[in-house]
PAMIZA-391809 format. One line per field, with one value per residue: residue number from 1; residue in three letters; chain; x, y, z of N, C-alpha, C in turn. Coordinates in Angstrom, 2 decimals. Atoms other than C-alpha are relative to their C-alpha. Layout:
// residues N
k <- [NUM  ...] $
r <- [ALA  ...] $
c <- [A  ...] $
n_east <- [X  ...] $
n_north <- [Y  ...] $
n_up <- [Z  ...] $
ca_east <- [X  ...] $
ca_north <- [Y  ...] $
ca_up <- [Z  ...] $
c_east <- [X  ...] $
c_north <- [Y  ...] $
c_up <- [Z  ...] $
END
This chain:
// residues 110
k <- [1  2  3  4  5  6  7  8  9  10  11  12  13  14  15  16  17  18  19  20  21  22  23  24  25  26  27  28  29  30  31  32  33  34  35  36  37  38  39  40  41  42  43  44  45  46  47  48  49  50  51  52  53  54  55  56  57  58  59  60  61  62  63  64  65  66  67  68  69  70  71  72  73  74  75  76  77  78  79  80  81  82  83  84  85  86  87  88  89  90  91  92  93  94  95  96  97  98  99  100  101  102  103  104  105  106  107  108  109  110] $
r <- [UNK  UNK  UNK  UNK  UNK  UNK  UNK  UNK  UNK  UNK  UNK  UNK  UNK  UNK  UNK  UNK  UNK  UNK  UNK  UNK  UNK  UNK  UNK  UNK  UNK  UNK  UNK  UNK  UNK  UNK  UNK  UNK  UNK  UNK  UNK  UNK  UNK  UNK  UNK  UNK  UNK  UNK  UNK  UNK  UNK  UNK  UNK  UNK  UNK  UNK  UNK  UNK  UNK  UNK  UNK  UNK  UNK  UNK  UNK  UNK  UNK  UNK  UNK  UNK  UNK  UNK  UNK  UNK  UNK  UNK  UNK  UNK  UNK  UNK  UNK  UNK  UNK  UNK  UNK  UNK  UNK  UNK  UNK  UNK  UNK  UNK  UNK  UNK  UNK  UNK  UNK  UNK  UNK  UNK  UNK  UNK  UNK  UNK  UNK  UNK  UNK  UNK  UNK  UNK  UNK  UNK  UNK  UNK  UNK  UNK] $
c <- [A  A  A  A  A  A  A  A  A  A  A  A  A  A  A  A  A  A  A  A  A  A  A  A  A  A  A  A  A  A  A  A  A  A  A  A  A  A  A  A  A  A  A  A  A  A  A  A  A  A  A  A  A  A  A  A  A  A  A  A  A  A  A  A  A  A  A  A  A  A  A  A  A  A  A  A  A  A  A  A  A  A  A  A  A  A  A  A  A  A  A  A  A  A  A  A  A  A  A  A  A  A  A  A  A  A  A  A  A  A] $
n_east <- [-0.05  1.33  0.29  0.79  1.06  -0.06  1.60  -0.13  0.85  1.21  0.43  0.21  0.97  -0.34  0.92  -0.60  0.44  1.17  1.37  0.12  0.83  0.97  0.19  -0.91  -0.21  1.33  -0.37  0.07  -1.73  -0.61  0.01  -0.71  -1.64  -0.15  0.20  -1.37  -1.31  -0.70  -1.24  -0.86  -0.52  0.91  1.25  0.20  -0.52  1.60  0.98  -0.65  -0.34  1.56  0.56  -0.70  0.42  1.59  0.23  -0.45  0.35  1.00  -0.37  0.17  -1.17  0.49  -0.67  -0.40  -1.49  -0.61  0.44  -1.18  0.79  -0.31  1.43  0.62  -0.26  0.65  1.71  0.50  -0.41  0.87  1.59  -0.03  -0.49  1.70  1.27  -0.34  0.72  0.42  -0.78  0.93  -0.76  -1.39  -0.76  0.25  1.44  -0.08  -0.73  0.54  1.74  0.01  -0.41  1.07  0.69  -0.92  -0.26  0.59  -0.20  0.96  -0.27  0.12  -1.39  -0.26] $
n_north <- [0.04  -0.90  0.40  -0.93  0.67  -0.35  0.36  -0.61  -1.46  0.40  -0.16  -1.18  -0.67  -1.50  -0.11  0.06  -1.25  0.38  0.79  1.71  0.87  0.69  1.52  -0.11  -1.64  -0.28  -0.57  -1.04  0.02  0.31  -1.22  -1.22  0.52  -0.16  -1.36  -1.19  0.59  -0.22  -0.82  0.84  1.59  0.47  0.23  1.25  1.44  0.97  0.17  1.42  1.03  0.53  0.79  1.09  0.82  0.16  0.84  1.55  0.67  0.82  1.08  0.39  -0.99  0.45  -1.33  0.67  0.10  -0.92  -1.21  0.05  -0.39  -0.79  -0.52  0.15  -0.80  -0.94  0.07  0.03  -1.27  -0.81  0.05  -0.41  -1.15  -0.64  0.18  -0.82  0.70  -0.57  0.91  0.86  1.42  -0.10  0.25  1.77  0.37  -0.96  0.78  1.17  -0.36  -0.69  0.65  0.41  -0.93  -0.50  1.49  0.64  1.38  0.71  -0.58  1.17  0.01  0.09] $
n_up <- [1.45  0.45  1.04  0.61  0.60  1.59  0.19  1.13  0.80  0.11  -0.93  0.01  0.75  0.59  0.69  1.62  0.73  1.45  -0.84  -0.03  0.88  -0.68  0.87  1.10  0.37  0.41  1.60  -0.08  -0.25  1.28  0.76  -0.17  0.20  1.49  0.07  -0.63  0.14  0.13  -0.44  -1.58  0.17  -1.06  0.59  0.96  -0.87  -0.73  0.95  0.97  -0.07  -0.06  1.47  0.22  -0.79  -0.15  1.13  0.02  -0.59  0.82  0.46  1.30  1.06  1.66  0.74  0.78  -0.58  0.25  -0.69  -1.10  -1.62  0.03  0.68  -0.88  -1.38  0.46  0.17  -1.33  -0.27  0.06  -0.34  -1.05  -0.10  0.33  -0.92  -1.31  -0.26  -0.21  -0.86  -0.26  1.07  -0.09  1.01  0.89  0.70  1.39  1.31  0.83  1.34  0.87  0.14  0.62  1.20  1.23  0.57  -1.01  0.33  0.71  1.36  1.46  0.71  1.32] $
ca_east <- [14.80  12.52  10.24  9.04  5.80  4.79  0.77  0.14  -1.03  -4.21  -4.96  -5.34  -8.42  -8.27  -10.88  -11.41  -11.82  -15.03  -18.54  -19.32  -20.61  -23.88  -24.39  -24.96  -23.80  -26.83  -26.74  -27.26  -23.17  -22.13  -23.80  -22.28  -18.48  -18.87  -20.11  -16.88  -14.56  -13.42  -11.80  -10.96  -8.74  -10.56  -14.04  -13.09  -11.24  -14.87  -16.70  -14.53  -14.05  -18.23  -18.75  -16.12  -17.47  -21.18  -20.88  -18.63  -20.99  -23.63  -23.93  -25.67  -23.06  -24.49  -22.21  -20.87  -17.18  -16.01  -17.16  -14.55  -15.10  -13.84  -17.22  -18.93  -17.96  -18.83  -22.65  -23.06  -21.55  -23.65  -27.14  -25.88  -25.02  -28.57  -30.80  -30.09  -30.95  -32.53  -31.03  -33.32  -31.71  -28.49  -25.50  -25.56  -29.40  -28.62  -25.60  -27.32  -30.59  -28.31  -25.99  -29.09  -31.03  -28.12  -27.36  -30.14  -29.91  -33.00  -31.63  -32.24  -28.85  -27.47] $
ca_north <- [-8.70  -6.15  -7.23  -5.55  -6.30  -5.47  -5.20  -5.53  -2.91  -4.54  -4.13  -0.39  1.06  4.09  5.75  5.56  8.36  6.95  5.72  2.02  0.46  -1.04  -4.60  -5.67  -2.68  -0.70  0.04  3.52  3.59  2.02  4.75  7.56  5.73  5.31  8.99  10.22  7.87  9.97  12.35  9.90  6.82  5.81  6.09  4.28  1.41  1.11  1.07  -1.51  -3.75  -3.90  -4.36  -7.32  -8.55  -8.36  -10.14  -12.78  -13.77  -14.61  -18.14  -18.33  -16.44  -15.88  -13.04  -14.30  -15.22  -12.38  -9.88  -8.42  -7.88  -4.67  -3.85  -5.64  -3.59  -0.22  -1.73  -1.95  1.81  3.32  1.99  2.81  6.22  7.09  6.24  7.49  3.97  3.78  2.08  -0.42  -2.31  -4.17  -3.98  -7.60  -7.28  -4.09  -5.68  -8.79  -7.29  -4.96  -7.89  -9.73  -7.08  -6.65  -10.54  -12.69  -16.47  -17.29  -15.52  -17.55  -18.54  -17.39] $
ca_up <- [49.04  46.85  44.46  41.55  40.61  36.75  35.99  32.65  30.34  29.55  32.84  33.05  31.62  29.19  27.68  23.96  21.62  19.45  20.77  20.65  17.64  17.82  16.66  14.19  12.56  10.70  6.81  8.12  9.92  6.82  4.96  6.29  6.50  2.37  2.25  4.22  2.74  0.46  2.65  5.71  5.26  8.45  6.82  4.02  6.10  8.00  4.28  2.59  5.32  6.45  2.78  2.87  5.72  5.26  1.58  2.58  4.65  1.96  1.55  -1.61  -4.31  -7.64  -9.05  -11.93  -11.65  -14.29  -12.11  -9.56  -5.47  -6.60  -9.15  -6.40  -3.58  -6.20  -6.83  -3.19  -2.68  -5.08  -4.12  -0.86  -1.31  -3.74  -0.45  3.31  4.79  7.85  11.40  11.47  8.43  9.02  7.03  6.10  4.92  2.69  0.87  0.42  -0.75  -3.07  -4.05  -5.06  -6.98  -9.33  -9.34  -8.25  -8.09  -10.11  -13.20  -16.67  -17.95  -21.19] $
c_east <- [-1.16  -0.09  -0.76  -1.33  -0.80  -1.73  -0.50  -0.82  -1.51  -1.07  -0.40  -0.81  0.07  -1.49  -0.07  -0.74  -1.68  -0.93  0.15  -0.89  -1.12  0.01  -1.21  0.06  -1.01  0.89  -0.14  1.53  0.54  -0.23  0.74  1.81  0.34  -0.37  1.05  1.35  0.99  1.16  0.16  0.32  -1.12  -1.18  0.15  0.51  -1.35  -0.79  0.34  0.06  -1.34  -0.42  0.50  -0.90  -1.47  0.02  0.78  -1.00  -1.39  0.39  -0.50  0.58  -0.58  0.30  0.96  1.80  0.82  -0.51  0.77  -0.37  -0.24  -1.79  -1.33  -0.65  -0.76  -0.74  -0.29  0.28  -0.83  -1.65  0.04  -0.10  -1.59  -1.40  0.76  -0.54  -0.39  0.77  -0.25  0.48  1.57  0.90  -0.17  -1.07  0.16  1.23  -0.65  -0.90  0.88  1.09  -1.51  -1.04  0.59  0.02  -0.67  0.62  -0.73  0.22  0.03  1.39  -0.05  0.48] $
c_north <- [0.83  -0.45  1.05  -0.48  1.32  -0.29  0.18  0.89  0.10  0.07  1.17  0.54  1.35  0.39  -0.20  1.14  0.16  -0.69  -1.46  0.20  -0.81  -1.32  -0.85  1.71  0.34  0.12  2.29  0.90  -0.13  1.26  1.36  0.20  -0.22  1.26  0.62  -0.31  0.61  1.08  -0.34  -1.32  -1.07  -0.29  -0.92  -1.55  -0.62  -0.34  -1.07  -1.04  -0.76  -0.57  -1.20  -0.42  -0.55  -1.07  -1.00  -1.20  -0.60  -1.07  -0.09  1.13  -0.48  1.34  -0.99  0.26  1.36  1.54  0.06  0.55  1.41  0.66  -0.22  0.95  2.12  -0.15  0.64  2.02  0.99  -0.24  0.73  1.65  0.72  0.16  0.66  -1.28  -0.03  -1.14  -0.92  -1.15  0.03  0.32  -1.00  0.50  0.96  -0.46  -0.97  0.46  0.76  -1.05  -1.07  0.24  -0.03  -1.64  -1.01  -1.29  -0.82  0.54  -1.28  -0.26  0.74  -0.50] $
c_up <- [-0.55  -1.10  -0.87  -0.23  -1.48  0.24  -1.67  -0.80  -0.38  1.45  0.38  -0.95  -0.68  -0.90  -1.62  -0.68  -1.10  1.00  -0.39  -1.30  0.03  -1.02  0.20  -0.43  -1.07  -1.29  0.54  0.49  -1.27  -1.03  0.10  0.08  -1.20  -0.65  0.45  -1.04  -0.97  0.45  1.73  -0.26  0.95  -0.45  -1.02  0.31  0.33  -1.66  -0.77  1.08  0.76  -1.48  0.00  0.56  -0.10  -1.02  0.11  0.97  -0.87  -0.28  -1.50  -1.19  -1.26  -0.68  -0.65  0.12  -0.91  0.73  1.50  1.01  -0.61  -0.48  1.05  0.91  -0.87  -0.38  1.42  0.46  -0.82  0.18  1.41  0.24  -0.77  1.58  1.53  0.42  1.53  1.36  0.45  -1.01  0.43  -1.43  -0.88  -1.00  -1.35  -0.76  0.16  -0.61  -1.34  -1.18  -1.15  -1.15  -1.20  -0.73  0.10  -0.40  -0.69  -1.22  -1.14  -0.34  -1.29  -1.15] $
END
């Protein structure tokens, strides 16, 4: 009797076309994936979905509720884009610090 035997695909190593990501990922990656984005879907996929990611991960949220991810996500893009930051700061730390600047949490009410 002959058997087949099947190995599955995951099993076969392939190279991949892109270097490794270092982690966490720097504000300095991020910078240059919101600098491309507008002429690579790809770049802007990586710039919107580090921004998601970095600011959902703030626990303390003090952006006032009429204010949309959207305006959010274009604070964070242009502080980002005025400076060249440097690979030493993460993502996270530069949207939260720029998240913060704009909105802090010790603000006076009105």
């Amino acid at each position: 009797m002959k058997r087949l035997l099947l190995l599955p695909l995951t099993l076969i190593p392939w190279e991949t076309f892109s270097s490794s990501m270092p982690t966490p990922i720097s504000a300095s990656w991020l910078h240059y994936a919101c600098k491309e984005e507008a002429s690579s879907e790809y770049a802007r996929g990586f710039c919107e979905g580090v921004i998601d990611a970095s600011y959902s991960s703030i626990q303390n949220w003090c952006v006032p509720e009429d204010i949309t991810h959207g305006e959010v996500k274009d604070h964070i893009k242009t502080d980002l884009l005025k400076i060249k930051p440097t690979g030493a700061v993460t993502a996270i730390k530069f949207v939260s610090d720029s998240i913060n600047s704009k909105w802090p949490c010790s603000r006076e009410p009105k």
